[in-house]
N, C-alpha and C positions, 0 to 999 in steps of 0.2 A: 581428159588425159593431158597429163604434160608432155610437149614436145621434147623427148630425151637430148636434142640437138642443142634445142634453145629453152634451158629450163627458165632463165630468167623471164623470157614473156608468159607468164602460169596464162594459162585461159580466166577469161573474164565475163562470163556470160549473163547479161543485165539479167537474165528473167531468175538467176540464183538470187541477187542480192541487192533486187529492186528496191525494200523497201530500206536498207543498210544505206544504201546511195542516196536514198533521199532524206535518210537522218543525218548524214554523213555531209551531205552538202548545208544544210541548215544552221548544221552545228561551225561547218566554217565559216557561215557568214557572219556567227555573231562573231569569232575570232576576227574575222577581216574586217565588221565594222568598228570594234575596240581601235583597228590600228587606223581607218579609217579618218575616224576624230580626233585622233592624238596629232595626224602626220599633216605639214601643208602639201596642198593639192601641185602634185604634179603633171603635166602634159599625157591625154591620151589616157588619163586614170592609173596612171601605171604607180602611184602613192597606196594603194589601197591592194595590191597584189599579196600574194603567198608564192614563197621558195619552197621549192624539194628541198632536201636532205637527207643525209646520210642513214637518219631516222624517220622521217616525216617529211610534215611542212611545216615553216615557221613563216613568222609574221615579218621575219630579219628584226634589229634591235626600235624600237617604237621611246619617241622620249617623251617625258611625261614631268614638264620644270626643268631641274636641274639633275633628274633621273634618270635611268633608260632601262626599258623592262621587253623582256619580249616573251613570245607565246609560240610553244611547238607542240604541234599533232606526231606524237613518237609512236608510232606504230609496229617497232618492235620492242616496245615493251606494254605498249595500250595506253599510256598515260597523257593526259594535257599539264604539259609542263610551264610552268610560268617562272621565269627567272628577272629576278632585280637586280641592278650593278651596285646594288650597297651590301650584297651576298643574300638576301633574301630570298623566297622561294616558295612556290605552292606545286604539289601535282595530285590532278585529278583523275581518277578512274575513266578508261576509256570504256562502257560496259552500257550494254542494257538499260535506256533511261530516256526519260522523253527531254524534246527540247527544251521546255521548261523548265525541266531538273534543269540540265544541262548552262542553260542559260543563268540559271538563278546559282550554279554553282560557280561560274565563271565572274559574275557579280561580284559574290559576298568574299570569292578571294584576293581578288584588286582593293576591293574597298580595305580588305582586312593588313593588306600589300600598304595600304598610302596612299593607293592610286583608284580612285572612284573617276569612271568611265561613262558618262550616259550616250546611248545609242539608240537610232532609230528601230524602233523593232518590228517592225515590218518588213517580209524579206525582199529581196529584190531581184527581179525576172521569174517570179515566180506566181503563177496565174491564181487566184482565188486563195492565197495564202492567210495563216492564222498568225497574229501577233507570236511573237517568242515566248513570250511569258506566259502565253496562253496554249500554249499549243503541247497537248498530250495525246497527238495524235500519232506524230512521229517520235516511234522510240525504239527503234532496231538496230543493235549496232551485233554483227557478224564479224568477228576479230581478222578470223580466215580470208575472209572477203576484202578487208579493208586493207589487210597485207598484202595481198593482191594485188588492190588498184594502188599502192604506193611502187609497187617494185614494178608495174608496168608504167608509173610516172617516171620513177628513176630511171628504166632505160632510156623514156622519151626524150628526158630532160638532157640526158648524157647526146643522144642522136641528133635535137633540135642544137642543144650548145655546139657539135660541130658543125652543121647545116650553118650555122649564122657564122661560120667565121668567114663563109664567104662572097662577106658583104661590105662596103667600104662605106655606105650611105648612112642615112639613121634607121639605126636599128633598135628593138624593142630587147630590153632584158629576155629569156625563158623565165616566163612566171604562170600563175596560178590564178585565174580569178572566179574567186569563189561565188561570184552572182551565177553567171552560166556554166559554172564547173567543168575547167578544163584548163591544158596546158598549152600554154601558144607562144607564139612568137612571131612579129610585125615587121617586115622592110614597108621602105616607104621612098617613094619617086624624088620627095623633094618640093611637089607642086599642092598647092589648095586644092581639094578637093570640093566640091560640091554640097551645102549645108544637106548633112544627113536626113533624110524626113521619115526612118523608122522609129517605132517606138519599144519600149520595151515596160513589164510589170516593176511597178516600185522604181521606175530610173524616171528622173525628169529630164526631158527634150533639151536642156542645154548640157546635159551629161553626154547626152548621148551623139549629142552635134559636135563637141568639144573629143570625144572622143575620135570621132573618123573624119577631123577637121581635116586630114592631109591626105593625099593618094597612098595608098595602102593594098601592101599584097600580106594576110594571115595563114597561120598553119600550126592546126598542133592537134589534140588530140581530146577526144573525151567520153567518158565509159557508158555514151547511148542514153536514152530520153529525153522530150522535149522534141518529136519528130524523126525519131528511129527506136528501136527496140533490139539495140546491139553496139557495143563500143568499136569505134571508130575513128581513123587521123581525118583530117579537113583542111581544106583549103578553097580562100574564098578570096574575093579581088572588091575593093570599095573607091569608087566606082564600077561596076563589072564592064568593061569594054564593050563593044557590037565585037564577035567573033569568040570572045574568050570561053563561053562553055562548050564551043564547037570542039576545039584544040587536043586531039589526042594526047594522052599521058602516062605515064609508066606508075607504076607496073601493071599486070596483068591484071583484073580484077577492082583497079581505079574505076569511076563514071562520077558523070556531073549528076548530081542530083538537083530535079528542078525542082523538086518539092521544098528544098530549101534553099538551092541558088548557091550550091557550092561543091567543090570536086569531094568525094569521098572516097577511101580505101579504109573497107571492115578490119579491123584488128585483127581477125586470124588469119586475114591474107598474110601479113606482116609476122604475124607467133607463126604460122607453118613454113615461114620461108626458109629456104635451105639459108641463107644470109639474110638475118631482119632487117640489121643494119641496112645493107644495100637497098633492099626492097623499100624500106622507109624511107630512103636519101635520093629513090628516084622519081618519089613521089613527090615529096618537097619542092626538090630540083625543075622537075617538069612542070608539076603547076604555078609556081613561079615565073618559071620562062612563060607561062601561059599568059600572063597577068602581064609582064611586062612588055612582050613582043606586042600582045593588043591594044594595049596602053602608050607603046611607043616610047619607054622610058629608057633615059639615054646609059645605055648597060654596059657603055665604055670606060663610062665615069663611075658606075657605082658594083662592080662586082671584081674580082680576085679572084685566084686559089685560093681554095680551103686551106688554115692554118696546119702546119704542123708541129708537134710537141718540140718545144727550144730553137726551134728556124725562123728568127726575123724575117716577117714579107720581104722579097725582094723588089726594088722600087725599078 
């Protein structure tokens, strides 16, 4: 049922659109590894990320020589749009098609563009996965469904972009990354953290060290599997202090999940709130201060007021 209060959080229940989610995330890693190889490597991986928008995700503009091309998942129209700045153009059917298709279609219209891309085709954090161009395994794509998890990313993205305004330290864009499919967003202490020693499918140990080189508090959101069977916000602390999963938190229906070592709040806590917004920003908010108080990160120096619309900070 839709929440008549709050239609824009539609319900999103993994076990509808399990296998749409998992075509669905495969199909943007070959988009995010195109932008991958084009883009140099910046700090924390954040070179290889996907933006919301107004229609999708896009790649933001990718340069390619003296080119610039970029790629959007338009999910209200269903289309994979590829735009050249010399007016050039390709769009793809969003539809029923395995990643193979899918991938060999994404190919042969860059090549056809100018612009020939080779990428790794093995996916990445993804357990016993099949090459791309091999793989006719996954080919579900549920229109309904993927409109869905885009307008439940757009509120995020909108909720997360105020959450970060108030932060003065270095902080992470809202972006998308399509290896572990989800939308996040990173403060960070300021201090070295501790050489990361997890690992993950398809990522090599200096990606992944290079990634959570610095103290770091996460938080964002993503529509369940991989250790839940239900879409979910998260928040998680690297390195996790002594104390910090203890730390009660808001809202109602929050808990630290030890099975994966990071605070969760189920998404229909948030779609049923009489305010999402709120619900959402006190989840944030709280596990944050969870992360930071434990971590002892100096919170004088690095937080503010939340930004408002035309009011310069005041200093």
């Amino acid at each position: 049922m839709v929440n008549p209060k709050n239609p824009q959080w539609p319900e999103l229940p993994l076990s509808a659109w399990a296998d749409t989610r998992s075509t669905l995330q495969l199909w943007s890693q070959i988009v995010g590894k195109v932008r991958l190889m084009q883009t140099p490597w910046l700090n924390h991986s954040w070179h290889v990320a996907l933006y919301v928008t107004a229609k999708g995700l896009t790649t933001s503009p990718i340069p390619h020589g003296s080119r610039i091309f970029e790629i959007e998942f338009n999910f209200l129209e269903h289309m994979l749009d590829i735009t050249v700045s010399d007016g050039n153009a390709r769009r793809l059917p969003l539809r029923p098609q395995s990643v193979a298709d899918f991938y060999a279609a994404i190919m042969t219209a860059l090549a056809d563009l100018g612009i020939p891309v080779a990428i790794n085709e093995h996916p990445c954090e993804i357990a016993d996965c099949i090459p791309f161009s091999q793989d006719r395994t996954h080919a579900a794509y549920d229109s309904d469904y993927a409109l869905r998890f885009w307008q439940v990313l757009l509120q995020t993205d909108r909720v997360l972009k105020r959450f970060r305004t108030g932060f003065l330290g270095k902080c992470s864009p809202v972006h998308f990354f399509w290896g572990s499919f989800d939308l996040t967003v990173t403060r960070f202490s300021g201090r070295r953290a501790p050489i990361y020693p997890g690992t993950a499918p398809g990522v090599t140990p200096a990606v992944m060290q290079e990634a959570y080189s610095h103290e770091e508090s996460s938080a964002g959101f993503w529509p369940g599997g991989n250790g839940i069977d239900y879409p979910a916000f998260y928040s998680y602390a690297y390195p996790a202090s002594a104390g910090f999963a203890e730390i009660a938190v808001q809202p109602i229906g929050a808990f630290f999940s030890t099975q994966l070592g990071e605070f969760l709040l189920p998404y229909e806590v948030v779609r049923t709130a009489a305010d999402p917004d709120a619900a959402l920003l006190a989840f944030l908010q709280s596990t944050y201060e969870a992360a930071a108080v434990s971590a002892d990160w100096d919170r004088a120096a690095l937080e503010c007021p939340r930004g408002i619309p035309g009011v310069p900070r005041h200093l």
